[in-house]
Every structure is written in C-alpha cells, then in structure tokens.
C-alpha positions in Angstrom: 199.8 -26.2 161.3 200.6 -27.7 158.3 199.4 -31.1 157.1 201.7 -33.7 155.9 199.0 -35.9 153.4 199.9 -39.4 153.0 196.4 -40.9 151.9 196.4 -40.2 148.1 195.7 -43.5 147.2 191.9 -42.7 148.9 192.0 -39.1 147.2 193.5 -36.2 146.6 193.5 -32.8 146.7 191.8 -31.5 143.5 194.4 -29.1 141.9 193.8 -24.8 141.4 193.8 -24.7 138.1 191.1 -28.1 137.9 188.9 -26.0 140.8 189.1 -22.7 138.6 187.8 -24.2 135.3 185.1 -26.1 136.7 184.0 -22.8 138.6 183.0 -21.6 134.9 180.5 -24.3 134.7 178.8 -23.8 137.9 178.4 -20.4 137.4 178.5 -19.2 133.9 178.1 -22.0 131.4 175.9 -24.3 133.3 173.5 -25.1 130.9 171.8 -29.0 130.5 174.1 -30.5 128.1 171.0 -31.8 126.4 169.6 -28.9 125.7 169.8 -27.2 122.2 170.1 -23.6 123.4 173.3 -21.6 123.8 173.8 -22.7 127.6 172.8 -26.3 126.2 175.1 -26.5 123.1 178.0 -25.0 125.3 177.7 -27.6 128.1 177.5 -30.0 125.3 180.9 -29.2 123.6 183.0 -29.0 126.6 181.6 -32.5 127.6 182.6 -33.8 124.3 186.3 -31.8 124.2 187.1 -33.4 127.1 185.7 -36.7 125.8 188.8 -36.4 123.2 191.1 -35.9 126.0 190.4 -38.7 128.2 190.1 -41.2 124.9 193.3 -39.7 123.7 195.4 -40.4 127.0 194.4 -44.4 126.4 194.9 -44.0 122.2 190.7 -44.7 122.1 188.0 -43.7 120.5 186.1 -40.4 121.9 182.4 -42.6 120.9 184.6 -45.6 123.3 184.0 -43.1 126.6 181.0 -42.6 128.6 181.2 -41.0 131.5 179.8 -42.4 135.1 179.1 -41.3 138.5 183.1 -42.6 139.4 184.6 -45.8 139.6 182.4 -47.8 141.3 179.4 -46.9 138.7 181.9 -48.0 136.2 182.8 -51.5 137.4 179.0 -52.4 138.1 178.3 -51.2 134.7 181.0 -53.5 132.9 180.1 -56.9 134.8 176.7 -56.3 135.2 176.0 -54.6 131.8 177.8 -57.3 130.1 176.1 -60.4 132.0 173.0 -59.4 131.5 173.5 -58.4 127.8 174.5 -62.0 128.0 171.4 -63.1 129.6 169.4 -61.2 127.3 171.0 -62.9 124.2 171.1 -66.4 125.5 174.4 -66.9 124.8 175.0 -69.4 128.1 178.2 -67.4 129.1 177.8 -66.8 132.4 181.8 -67.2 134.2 183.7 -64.5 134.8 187.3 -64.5 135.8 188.6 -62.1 138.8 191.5 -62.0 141.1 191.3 -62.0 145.2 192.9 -58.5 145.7 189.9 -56.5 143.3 188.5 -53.7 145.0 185.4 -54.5 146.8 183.4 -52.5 144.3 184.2 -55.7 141.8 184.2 -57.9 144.8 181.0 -57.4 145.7 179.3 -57.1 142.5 180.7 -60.6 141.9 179.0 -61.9 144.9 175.6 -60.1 144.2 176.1 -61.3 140.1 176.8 -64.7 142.1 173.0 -64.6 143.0 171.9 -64.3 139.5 173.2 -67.0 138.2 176.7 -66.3 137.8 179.9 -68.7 137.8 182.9 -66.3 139.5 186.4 -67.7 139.3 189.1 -65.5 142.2 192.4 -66.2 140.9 194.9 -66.2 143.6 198.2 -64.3 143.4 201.7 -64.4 144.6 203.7 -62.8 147.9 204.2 -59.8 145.6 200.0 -59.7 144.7 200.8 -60.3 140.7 198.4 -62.2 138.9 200.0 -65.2 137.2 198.9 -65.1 133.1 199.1 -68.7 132.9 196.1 -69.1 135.6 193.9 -66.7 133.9 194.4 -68.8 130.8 193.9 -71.8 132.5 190.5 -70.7 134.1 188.9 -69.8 131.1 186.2 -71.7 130.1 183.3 -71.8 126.6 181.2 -69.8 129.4 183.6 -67.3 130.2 182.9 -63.9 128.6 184.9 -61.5 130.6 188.4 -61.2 132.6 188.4 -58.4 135.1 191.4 -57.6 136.5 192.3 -54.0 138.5 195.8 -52.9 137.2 197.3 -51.0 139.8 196.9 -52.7 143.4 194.9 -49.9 145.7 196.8 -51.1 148.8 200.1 -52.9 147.9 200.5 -51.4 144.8 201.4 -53.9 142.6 200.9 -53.7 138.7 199.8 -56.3 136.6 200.7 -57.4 132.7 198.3 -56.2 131.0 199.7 -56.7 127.8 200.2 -60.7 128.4 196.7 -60.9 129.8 195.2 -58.8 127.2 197.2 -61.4 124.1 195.6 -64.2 126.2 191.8 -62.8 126.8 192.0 -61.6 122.8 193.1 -65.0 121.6 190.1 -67.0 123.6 187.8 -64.3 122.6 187.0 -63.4 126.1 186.7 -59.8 127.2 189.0 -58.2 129.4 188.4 -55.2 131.8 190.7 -53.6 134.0 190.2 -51.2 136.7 192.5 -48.5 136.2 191.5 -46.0 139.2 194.4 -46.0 140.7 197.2 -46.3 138.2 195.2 -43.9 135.2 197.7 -41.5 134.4 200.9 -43.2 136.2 201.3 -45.6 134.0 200.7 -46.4 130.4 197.4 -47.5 129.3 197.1 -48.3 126.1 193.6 -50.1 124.4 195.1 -51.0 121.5 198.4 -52.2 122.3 197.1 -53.7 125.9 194.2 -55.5 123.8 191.7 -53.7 126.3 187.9 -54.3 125.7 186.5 -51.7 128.9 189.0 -49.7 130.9 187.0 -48.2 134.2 188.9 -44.3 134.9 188.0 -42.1 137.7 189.2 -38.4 138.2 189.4 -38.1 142.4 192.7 -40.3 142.6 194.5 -37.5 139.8 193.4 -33.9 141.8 190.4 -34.3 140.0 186.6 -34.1 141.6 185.1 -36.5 143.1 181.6 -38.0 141.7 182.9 -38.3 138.3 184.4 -41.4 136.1 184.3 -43.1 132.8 184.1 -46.3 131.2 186.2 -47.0 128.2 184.1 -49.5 126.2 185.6 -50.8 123.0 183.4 -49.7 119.8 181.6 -52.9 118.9 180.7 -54.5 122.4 177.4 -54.8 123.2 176.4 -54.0 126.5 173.4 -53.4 128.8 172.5 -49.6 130.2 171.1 -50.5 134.0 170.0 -46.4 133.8 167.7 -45.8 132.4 166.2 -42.5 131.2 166.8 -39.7 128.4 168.8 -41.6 127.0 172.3 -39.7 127.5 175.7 -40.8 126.5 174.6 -42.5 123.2 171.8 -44.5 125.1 174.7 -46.3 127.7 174.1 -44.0 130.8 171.2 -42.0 131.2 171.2 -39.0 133.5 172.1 -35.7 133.4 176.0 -35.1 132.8 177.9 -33.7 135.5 179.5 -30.8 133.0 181.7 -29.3 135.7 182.9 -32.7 136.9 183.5 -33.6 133.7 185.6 -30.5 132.7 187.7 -31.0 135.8 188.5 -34.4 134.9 189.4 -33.6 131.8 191.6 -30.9 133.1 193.6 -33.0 135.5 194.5 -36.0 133.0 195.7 -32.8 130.8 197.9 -31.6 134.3 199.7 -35.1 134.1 203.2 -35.6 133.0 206.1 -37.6 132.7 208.2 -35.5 134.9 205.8 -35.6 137.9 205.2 -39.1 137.9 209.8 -39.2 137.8 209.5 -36.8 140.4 207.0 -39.5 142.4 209.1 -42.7 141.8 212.3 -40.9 142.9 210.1 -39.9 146.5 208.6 -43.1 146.8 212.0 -45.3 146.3 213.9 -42.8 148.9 211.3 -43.4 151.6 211.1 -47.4 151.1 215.2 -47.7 151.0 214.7 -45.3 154.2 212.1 -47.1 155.9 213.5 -51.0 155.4 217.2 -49.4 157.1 215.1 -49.8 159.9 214.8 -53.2 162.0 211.9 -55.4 161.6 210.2 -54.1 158.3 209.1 -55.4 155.2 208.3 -54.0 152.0 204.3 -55.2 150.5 204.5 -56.2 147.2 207.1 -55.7 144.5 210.0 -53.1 143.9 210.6 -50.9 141.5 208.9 -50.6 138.2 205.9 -52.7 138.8 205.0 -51.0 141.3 202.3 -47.7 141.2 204.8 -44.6 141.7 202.8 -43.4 144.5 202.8 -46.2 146.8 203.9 -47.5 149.7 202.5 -50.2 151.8 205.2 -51.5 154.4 204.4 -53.6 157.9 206.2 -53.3 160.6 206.7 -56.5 163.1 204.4 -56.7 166.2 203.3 -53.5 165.9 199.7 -52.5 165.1 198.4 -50.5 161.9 195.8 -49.0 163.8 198.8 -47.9 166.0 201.1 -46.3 163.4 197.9 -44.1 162.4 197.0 -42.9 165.9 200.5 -41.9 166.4 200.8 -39.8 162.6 197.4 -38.4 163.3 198.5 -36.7 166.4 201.8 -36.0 165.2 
C-alpha cells in the first residue's frame, strides 16, 4: 500500500542521497572529530565543509555556526545562554520579547527563564498570526536584550518580516533571534540583510536526520555555553559532534532549490483553491507569499480535527 505523507511540517523523510553520505561516517570515516589522527582529522574536515555550507545558505560566517543536538537545543541555548551571560555581567537586562504562537520549545523556556528572574513580554498577533513590528518596538524596554520571534509559523504557516523587525531590534540595540526550523531553506534567510543576531536551523524538517541542528550566532555576541565539557565547537557546545548528522545536514540544505520549493507553492495553492470550493471551510492564516510553501492548515465547520485524522489514517 502506498502512503500518502502529509505531516512534513513534524518531519520528513530523509532523502537517498542524504542516507548514503552519512553511511560513510558510520562506517568508514567515523573517527572523533577531536582527535588528531587520520580518522580524527577527517571527521574534523567534513564537520567544518559542511560548516561553510550551512553559513553560506544564510550569507554568515562559518566561525557564526555551532552545531546542536536540533532545534530545541538551539532555542534554550540562545535565551538561556544569553540571560545568563547577562546575569553573569550584571548588566540588569533581564526582558525578553516573544510572540504567543512560538513553539513550545521557546514557550517553555520562557516560563522556566520566568523563574529565574526573568521579565517575558508575549506579543499578540492578528487573524492571519503576523506579528505587528510596531508592538515589538513598542514593548521594548532599557532591560530588553533580546527579541525572539519563529519565522515560519509550525502550524498556520504564516511568515513574519523579518527584515522590519530586524531594522527595529538593530536600531534599539536589542538582539533578535528567530527560529527558522521550519522555513530554513523555503525562504530566504539572510543575517546580514535581515539584521539577524542568532538564527536557530534544524536538518529533520529538509530530509535531513533527525538529532542534529545549529545555532547561527553573530561573531561578537557573547554568550553562555550551558555544556559543559571538552570544550567543542570553539568552547560554545561541548560534546562530541555528531559527524554523520552533521554531513547529512549539510547534504540536504545543498539538495534544496528554487525549483522545488516553485514546484511546492504551485501544490500547495491548488489544494487550498480546491479545498475552500468546498462549503464551510476556512483557510488559517495568510495567502500566498507569506505563507511557508509547504503548508496548509484549513478548519472545517463543526467537524472535529481529531475526526479528519482518524478518517485519513484509515483511508
């Protein structure tokens, strides 16, 4: 039977040619990156070529990457790295600015930050879940130090300016992070242009593997590791680096391309114009461009979620 996938926006499938080339580093070259001998010193080079390729898709730095455990790791590290590097200094900036539609990874760290002394600001959105830039200027305050905001909505899809917010967070000399899991890739992401300051990636939502990420940190910021160990990563995120996971991330942002992502948008407006000819169905959050190309998120009147996925399951 053959299996009609609609849950990409949780994970995908990771790609042949992504599964192939991190075969090689299970089995051949799977040396410690930190070790100095061949097996070592090969490990190491292919974690740092595919440092150039993930820095290079967001026109960064390759020293402005470290890679995580995923996504999650990645947004704990840039709120709680940077409060406490705060703390540390005594700089009394303590507020940071979020939105109500984050993904509970940020959600949650607020709350726990909350607890250690931290002032959290959830900016509210409109019907179409964009973020207005006027209320993130508005909110900021001398004890703001950082704006996090995730770029491409995980459920409705919506995409927020990042360019207006970045001019706004640069001006005030506040931070600003976005977490770009689900619209890495799909969309441009540019540090420089966008006025980025940490940019969370992940490589499970672009047929890459799962249990790998990165945090784009802008050279300059100071920040606190909350791993501790060897040292790895230029002293940011100690462990051991997952050198096949890291390979295969690197391989599927190099399988991206313009022309898939056309192909995408074209699928996903056919199905919505499809799906609203029908009675009693709306469309969740905005049409068209600001939109990620891959999503969909439509409700249909007096008719249960839960519903509409027992029915797809068995059909």
């Amino acid at each position: 039977m053959k299996i009609m996938y609609f849950d990409n926006a949780a994970t995908t499938k990771v790609d042949d040619n992504v599964a192939s080339e991190m075969q090689k580093y299970f089995l051949e070259e799977y040396g410690n990156a930190s070790s100095v001998h061949t097996l070592g010193r090969e490990a190491k080079i292919a974690i740092e070529k595919a440092r150039d390729v993930i820095a290079s898709s967001i026109n960064a730095k390759s020293e402005e990457i470290f890679f995580t455990s995923g996504g999650t790791e990645a947004n704990n590290f840039a709120l709680k790295g940077l409060f406490f590097m705060n703390k540390k200094k005594n700089t009394g900036k303590k507020h940071i600015i979020t939105t109500k539609i984050e993904h509970d990874c940020i959600l949650n760290t607020c709350k726990w930050l909350e607890s250690q002394g931290a002032k959290i600001t959830y900016l509210d959105v409109d019907k179409d879940g964009l973020v207005n830039p006027k209320d993130v200027e508005n909110a900021i305050t001398k004890e703001t130090f950082i704006v996090s905001i995730i770029h491409g909505n995980n459920e409705i899809g919506t995409l927020q300016a990042l360019e207006e917010i970045g001019k706004i967070c640069r001006e005030k000399g506040v931070y600003f992070h976005i977490d770009a899991c689900q619209s890495y890739t799909k969309t441009d992401i540019n540090v420089k242009k966008q006025n980025l300051d940490l940019v969370t990636l992940n490589a499970h939502k672009i047929h890459g593997p799962k249990g790998v990420g990165a945090l784009y940190i802008r050279e300059g910021i100071e920040i606190e590791p909350f791993f501790h160990g060897g040292g790895h990563e230029h002293g940011k995120r100690s462990g051991t680096e997952n050198v096949p996971g890291i390979v295969g991330f690197a391989r599927a942002v190099r399988n991206s391309s313009s022309s898939n992502i056309k192909k995408m948008i074209k699928m996903r407006d056919r199905i919505i114009e499809k799906i609203l000819e029908m009675p009693n169905t709306r469309l969740n959050g905005v049409n068209g461009e600001k939109r990620l190309c891959n999503n969909i998120n439509v409700s249909f009147k007096n008719i249960e979620g839960e519903s509409i996925g027992s029915y797809l399951e068995a059909y």
